[in-house]
Phi, psi and omega in degrees: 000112165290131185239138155229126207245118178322146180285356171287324164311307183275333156317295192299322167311309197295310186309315200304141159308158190278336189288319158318310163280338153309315171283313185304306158333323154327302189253022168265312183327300205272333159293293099042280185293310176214094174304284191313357191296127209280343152326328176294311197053065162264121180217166171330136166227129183268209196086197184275007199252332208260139211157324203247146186256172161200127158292133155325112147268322180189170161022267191258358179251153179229135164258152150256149198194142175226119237259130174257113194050201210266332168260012175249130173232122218233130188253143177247340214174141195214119146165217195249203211293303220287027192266356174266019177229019172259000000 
């Protein structure tokens, strides 16, 4: 799976603690391999999101991600609940 990541992303990225980017690196692994993977807990998002999926890092953090065909992903957004209200 080719990921390509939003200059929003890599803002919103930079900000996260390294213990954080760690884990997101983890479950890029495993997204990479299976988006679907039931680890991820990836699901469908409505609203004003939908079109668009999010995945689990932990508790409270999320990628947002949008799929262009079966090998393309596009990650939009990292970051805890409130990144769905941009």
């Amino acid at each position: 799976m080719k990921i390509i990541y939003t200059k929003n992303f890599v803002s919103q990225y930079k900000k996260l603690p390294p213990e954080l980017k760690s884990e997101a690196e983890g479950k890029e692994k495993l997204f990479r391999n299976n988006p679907f993977d039931p680890k991820l807990k990836i699901h469908k998002l409505t609203g004003k999101l939908k079109g668009r999926w999010s995945f689990r890092l932990d508790y409270k953090n999320r990628i947002v991600v949008t799929f262009n065909g079966k090998n393309e992903a596009w990650f939009i957004a990292v970051g805890n609940h409130d990144i769905y209200k941009k």
